[in-house]
C-alpha positions in Angstrom: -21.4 10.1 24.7 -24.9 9.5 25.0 -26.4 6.8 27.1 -28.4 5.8 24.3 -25.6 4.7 22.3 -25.2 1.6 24.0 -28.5 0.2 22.9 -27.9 1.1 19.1 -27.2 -2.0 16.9 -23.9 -0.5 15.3 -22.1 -1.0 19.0 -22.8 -4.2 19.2 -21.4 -5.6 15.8 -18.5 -3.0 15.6 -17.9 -5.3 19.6 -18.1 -8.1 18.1 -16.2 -7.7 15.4 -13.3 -6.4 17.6 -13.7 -9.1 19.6 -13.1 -11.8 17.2 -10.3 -9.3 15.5 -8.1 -7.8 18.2 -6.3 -8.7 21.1 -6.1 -6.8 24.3 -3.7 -3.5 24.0 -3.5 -4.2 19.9 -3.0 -0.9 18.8 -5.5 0.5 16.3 -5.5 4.0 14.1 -9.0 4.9 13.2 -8.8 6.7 9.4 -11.1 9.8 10.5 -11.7 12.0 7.5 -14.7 13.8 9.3 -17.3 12.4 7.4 -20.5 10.5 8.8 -18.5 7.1 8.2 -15.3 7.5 9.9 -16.9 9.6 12.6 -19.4 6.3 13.6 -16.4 4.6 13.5 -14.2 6.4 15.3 -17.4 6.8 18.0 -17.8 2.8 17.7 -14.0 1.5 18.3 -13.7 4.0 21.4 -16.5 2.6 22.9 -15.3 -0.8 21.9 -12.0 -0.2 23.6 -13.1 0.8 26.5 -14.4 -2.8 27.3 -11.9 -4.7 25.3 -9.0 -3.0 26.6 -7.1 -2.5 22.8 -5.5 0.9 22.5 -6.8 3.6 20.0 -5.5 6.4 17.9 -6.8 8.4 15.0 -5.1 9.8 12.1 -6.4 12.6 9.7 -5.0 13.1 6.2 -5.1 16.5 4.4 -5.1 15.9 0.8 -5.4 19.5 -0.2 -7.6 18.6 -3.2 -9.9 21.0 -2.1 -10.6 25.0 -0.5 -7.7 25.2 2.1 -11.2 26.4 4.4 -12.6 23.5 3.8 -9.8 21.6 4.9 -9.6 23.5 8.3 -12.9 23.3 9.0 -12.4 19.0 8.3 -9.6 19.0 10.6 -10.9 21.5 13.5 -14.2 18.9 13.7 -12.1 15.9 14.1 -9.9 17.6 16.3 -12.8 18.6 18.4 -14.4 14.4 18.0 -11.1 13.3 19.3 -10.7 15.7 22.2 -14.0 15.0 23.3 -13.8 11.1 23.3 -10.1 11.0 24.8 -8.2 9.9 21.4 -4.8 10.6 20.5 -4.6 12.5 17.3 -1.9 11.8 14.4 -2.3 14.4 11.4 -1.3 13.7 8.1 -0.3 16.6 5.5 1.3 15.5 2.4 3.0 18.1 0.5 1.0 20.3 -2.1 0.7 18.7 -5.5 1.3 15.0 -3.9 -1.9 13.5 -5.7 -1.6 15.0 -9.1 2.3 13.6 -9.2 0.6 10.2 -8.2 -2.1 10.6 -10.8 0.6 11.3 -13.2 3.1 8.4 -12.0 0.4 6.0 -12.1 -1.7 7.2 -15.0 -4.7 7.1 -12.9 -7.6 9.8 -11.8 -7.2 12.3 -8.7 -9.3 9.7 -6.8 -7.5 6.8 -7.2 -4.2 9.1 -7.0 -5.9 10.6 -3.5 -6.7 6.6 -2.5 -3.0 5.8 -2.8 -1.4 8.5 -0.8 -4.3 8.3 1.3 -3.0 4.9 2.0 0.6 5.3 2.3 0.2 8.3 4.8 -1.9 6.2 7.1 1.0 3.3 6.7 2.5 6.3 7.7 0.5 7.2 11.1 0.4 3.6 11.7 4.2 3.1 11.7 4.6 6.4 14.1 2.6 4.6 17.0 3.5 1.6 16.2 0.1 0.1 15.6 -0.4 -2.8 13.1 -4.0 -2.4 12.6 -5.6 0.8 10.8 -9.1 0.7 10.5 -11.7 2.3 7.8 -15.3 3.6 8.0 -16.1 1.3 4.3 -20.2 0.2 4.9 -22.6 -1.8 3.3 -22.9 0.9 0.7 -19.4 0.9 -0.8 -19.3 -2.9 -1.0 -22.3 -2.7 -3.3 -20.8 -0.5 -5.3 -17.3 -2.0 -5.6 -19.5 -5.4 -6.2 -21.4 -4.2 -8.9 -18.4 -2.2 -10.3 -16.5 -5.3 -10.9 -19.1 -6.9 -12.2 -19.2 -4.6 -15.2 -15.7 -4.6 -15.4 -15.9 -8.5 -15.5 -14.0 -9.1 -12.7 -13.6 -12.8 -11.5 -14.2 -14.8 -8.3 -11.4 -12.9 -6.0 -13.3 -9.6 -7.4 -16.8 -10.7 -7.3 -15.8 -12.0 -3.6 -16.1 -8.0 -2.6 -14.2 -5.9 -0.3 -12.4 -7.7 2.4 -13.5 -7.3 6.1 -9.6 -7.3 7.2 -6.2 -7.9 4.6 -3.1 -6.3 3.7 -2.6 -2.5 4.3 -2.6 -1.0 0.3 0.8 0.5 -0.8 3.0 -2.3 0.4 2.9 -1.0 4.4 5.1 -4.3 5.9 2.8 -6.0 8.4 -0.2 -3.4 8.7 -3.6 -4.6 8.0 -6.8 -2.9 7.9 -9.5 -3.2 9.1 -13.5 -2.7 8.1 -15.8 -3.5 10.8 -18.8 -1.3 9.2 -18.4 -2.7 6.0 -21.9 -5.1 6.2 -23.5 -2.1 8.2 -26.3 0.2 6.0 -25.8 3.9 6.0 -29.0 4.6 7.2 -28.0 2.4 10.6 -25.3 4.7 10.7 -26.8 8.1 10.6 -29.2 7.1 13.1 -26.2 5.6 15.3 -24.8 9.2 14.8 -27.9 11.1 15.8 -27.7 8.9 19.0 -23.8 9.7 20.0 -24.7 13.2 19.4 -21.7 12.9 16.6 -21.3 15.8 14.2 -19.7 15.0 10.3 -19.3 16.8 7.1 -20.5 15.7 3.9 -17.6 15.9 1.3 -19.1 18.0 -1.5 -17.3 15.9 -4.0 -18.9 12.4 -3.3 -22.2 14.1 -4.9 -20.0 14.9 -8.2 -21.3 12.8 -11.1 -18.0 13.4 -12.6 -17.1 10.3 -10.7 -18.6 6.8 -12.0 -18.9 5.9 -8.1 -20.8 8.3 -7.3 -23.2 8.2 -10.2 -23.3 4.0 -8.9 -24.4 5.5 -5.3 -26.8 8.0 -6.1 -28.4 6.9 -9.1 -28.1 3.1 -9.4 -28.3 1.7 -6.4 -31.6 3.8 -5.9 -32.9 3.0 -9.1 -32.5 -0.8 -8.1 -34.1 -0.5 -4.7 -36.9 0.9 -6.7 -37.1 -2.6 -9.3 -35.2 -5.0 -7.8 -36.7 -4.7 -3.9 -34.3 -7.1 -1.6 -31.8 -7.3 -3.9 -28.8 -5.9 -1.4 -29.7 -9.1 0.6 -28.7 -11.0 -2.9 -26.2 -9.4 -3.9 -24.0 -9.9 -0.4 -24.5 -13.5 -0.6 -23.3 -13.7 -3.9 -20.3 -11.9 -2.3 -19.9 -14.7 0.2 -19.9 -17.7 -2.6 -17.5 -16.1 -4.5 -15.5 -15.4 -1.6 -15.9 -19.5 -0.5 -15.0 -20.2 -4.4 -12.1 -17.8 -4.3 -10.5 -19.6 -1.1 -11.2 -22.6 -2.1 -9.1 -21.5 -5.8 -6.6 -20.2 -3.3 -6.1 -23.5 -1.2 -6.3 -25.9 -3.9 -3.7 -23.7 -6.0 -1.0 -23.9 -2.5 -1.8 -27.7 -2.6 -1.3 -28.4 -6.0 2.0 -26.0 -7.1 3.3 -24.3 -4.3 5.8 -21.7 -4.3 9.5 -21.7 -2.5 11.5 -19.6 -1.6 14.6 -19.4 -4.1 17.7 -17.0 -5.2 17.0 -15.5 -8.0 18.9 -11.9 -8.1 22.7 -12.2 -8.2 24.9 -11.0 -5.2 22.1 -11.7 -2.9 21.9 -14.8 -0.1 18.5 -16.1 0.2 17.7 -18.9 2.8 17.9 -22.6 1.6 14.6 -23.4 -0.3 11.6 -23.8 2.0 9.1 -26.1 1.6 4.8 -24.7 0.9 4.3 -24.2 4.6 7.1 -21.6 5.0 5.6 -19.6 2.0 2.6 -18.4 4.1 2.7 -14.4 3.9 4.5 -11.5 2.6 7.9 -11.8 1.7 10.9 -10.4 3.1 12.6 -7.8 1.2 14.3 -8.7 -1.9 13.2 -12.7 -1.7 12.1 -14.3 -4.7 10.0 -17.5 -5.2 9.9 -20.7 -7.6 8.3 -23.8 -8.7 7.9 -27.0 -10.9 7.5 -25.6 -14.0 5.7 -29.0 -15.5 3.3 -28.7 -12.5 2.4 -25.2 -13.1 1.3 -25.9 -16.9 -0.6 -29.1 -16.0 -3.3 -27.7 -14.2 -6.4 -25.5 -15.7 -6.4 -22.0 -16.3 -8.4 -21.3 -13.5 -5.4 -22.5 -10.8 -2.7 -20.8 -12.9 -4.2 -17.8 -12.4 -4.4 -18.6 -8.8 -0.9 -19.7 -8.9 0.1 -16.8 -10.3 -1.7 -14.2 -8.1 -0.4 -15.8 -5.2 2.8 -15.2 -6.3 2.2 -11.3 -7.0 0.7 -11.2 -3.8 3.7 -12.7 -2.1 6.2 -10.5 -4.2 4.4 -7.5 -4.3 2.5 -7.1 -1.2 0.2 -4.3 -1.2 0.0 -3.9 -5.3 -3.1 -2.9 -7.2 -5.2 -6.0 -8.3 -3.9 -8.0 -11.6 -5.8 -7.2 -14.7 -7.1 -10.3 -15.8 -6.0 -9.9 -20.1 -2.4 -9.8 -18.2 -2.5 -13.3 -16.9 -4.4 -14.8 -19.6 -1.7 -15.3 -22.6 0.2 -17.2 -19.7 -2.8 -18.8 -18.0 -4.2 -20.2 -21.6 -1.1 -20.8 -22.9 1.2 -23.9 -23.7 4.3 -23.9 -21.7 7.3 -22.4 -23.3 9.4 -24.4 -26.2 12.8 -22.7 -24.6 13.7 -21.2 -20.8 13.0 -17.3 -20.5 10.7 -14.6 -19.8 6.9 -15.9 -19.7 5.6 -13.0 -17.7 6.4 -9.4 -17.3 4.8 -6.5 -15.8 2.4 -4.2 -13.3 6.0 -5.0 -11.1 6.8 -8.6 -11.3 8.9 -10.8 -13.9 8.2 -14.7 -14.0 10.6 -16.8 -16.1 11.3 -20.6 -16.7 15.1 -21.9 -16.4 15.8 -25.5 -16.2 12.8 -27.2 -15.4 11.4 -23.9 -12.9 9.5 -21.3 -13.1 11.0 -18.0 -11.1 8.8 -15.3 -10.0 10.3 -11.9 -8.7 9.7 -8.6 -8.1 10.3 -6.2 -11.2 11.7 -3.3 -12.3 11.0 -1.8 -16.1 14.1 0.0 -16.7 12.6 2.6 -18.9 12.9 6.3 -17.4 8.8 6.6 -18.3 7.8 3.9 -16.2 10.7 3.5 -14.0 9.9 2.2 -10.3 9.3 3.2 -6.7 9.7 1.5 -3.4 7.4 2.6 0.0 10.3 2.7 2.8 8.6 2.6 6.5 11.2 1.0 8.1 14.2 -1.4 7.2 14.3 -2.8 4.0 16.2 -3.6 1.2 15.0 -3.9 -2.3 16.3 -5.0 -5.9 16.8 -2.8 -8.9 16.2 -4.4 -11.5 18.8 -7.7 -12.3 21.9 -4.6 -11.6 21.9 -4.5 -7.6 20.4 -4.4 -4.5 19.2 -1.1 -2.8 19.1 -0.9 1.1 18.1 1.5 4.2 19.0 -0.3 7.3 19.2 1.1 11.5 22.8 0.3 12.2 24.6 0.7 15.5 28.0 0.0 14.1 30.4 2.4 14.8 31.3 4.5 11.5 34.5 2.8 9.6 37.7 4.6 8.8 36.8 6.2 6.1 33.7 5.5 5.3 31.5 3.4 2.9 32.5 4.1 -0.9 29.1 2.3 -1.4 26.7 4.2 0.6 26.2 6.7 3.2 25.6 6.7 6.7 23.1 9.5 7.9 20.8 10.7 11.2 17.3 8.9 10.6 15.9 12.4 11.7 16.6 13.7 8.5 14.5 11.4 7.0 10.4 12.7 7.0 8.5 9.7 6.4 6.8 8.3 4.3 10.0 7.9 2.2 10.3 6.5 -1.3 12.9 5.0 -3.5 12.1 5.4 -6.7 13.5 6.0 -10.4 13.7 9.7 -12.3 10.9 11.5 -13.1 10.6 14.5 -15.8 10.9 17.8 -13.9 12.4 16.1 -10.9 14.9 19.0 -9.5 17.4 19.2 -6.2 17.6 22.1 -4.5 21.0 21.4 -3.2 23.4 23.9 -1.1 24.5 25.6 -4.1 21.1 26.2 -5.4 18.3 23.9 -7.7 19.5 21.6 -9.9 17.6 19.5 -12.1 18.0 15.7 -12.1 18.9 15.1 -15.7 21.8 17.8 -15.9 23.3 16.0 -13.1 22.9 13.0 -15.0 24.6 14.4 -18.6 27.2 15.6 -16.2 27.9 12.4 -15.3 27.7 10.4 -18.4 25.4 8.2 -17.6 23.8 6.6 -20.6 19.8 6.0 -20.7 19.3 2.6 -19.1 22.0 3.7 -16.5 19.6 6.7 -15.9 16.7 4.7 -15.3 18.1 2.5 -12.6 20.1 5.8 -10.3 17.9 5.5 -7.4 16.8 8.8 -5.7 15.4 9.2 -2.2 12.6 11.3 -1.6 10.2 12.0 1.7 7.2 14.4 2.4 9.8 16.8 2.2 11.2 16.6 -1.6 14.0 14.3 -2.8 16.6 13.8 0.0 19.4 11.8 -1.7 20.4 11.0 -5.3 23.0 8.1 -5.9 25.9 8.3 -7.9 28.5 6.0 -5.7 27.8 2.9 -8.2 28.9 5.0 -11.7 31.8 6.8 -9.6 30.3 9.9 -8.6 29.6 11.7 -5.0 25.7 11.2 -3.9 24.0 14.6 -4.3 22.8 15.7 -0.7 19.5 17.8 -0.4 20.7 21.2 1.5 18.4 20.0 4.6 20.1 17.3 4.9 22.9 17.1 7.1 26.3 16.0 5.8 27.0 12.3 5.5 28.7 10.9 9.2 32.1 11.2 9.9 34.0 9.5 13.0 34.5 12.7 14.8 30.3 13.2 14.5 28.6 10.2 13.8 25.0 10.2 13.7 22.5 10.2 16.9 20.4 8.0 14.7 22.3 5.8 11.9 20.9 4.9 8.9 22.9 2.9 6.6 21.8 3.7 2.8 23.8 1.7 -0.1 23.2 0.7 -3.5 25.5 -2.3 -4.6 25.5 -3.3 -8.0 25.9 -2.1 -11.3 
């Protein structure tokens, strides 16, 4: 690394920020997708490390969206950065045709499709070394987009607010948070850090693509406003910070003034006696639900119900893709029901009043198109729908006389994380040991009608679908050939995992 580093700007604030972030041996993966961003980056937190004594690892994801060469050439640079500057390596290959079945599950573009599994495979990395921080190369330049890109989109005071400098992990990843200490750094600081280091990037072809409204934003706007509006990135980023001081303070006075408990709300689940506001301070454990005084919630303005409400998504759905504001607005607006029931439902959460309370929950549509899917990193259990309760759990009980009618007990090697739970899909297939089988003929074979169909879960890793259930509508599960057979007492698992589905 080049003595002259030490003097550059970057170092100092990507310190700092570390500093006030981390504690001594945190354990941080560095997303390092080769380009001039996540290259200063990865170049910044090494030196950082080295005098603040966290621990630091990088991860790569292959999205295969492009020339295979191009790929190679991506990962033989970073492998080369990393090897130079002493950092473990964790490299990420989801299986081909991963983002176009996201696209197509979410009904979004490739990018936000790549953005997604991008995200899940570094929860991914991040769950391999056990780290709970994952950091990203986002600079001054993609807050100023994302900034003016809400603001067209007529985002509100959360939106406006900007990208934050450290939250929630995307994609539901437990307790990882990322991190962005470049995000108030200009690109320009960051080549020239780069020329210092003597650090070598690629450009990505496709960020020059004007098929992408981004990029169009990056290369045409934000020029064209240096040109008129001269200054006005200094403006714009302190807008940023009032919105973010009016979005906390929406936030705080929304937990003073209707705060959430935690409740039962699915059936055949225990749930802790209801906790007071201060308990209700971050995500959710699995399968907990939340409530609170009805009459409260619709006294206050449409500004705090929305709060209220977002909190509760947050809570229930850690992870999930921002609200769209016309979705909280009939209940935000609204007078409060004449009769108890369903006041909310969607984008994976249901909100309903009985007796006096208003109930939020996470939500499943059980309709095959939309179905539902659950990211699995470690333990967790999850409900389906209002029918049952779906759980993976580590288990060092010794395997009962036989067995569990309800589940299965397998070796946690078998499983190729990241793993999902999800619903049916068209096309879905199982290439089992007596050949490929597609989902819905096992389902005619068993009877099942069209809501039962929608609720079956299915188990699937970077590997293809692992497990599909049919205990709870008295069938055998359906094992992927790979995967071993279930436990028995005579060879129980080196690793146990406990899978079961009650309800139904």
């Amino acid at each position: 690394m080049s003595s002259t580093s030490g003097r550059n700007p970057l170092n100092a604030r990507v310190r700092s920020f570390c500093r006030a972030h981390l504690a001594r041996e945190a354990m941080v993966v560095a997303a390092v997708s080769g380009g001039a961003d996540s290259v200063a980056l990865l170049y910044a937190l090494r030196a950082a490390s080295a005098e603040l004594g966290f621990e630091l690892r990088a991860a790569h994801v292959n999205h295969r969206l492009r020339a295979a060469a191009t790929h190679r050439y991506e990962a033989r640079l970073v492998r080369s950065t990393c090897a130079e500057l002493g950092v473990p390596l964790l490299l990420r290959e989801p299986l081909p045709g991963t983002v176009d079945r996201e696209a197509e599950r979410a009904r979004c573009g490739p990018e936000a499709a790549a953005r997604a599994v991008r995200y899940r495979e570094l929860a991914a990395a991040a769950a391999e070394c056990g780290a709970r921080f994952v950091a990203t190369g986002h600079q001054l330049d993609d807050q100023l987009e994302t900034l003016l890109l809400r603001f067209l989109r007529g985002s509100g005071p959360a939106g406006l607010a900007g990208i934050p400098e450290r939250g929630p992990l995307p994609m539901g990843a437990g307790s990882v948070e990322v991190l962005r200490p470049l995000l108030w750094i200009d690109r320009k600081l960051i080549i020239e850090y780069l020329q210092s280091v003597g650090g070598e990037y690629v450009e990505d072809e496709s960020n020059r693509s004007p098929s992408y409204t981004r990029n169009r934003v990056r290369h045409e706007l934000l020029p064209l406003l240096d040109e008129l509006v001269p200054g006005y990135r200094a403006s714009v980023t302190a807008a940023a910070a009032r919105h973010r001081q009016l979005a906390q303070f929406l936030r705080a006075e929304a937990c003073v003034r209707c705060p959430w408990e935690l409740t039962s709300v699915h059936p055949g689940v225990t749930y802790p006696e209801a906790a007071g506001p201060a308990a209700v301070t971050a995500r959710l454990p699995d399968g907990q639900g939340l409530s609170c005084d009805s009459e409260r919630f619709f006294a206050l303005p449409p500004p705090l119900r929305r709060e209220v409400l977002c909190i509760a998504y947050d809570l229930v759905v850690p992870g999930g893709a921002p609200l769209p504001f016309r979705f909280l607005e009939r209940v935000a607006k609204g007078l409060p029901p004449l009769r108890d029931g369903v006041v909310l439902q969607g984008c994976g959460v249901r909100v309903w009043r009985r007796r006096g309370r208003l109930f939020c929950a996470r939500d499943v549509v059980l309709t095959a198109k939309k179905g539902y899917v659950f990211v699995v990193l470690k333990d967790i259990t999850v409900p389906i729908g209002a029918v049952g309760t779906f759980s993976i759990t580590t288990t060092e009980a010794a395997w009962e006389e036989g067995g569990d009618n309800r589940g299965l007990l397998l070796d946690r090697s078998s499983l190729h994380e990241p793993v999902l739970v999800r619903s049916r899909r068209p096309g879905d297939t199982v290439v089992t040991r007596s050949g490929t089988k597609k989902i819905k003929n096992i389902f005619s074979e068993w009877g099942l009608n069209e809501e039962q169909r929608a609720v079956v879960p299915i188990v699937e890793d970077r590997e293809g679908i692992l497990v599909i259930f049919g205990q709870p509508f008295g069938h055998p599960a359906v094992l992927a050939a790979r995967v071993a057979a279930p436990a028995t007492p005579e060879a129980p698992p080196a690793k146990p995992v406990r899978i079961t589905f009650d309800g139904v």
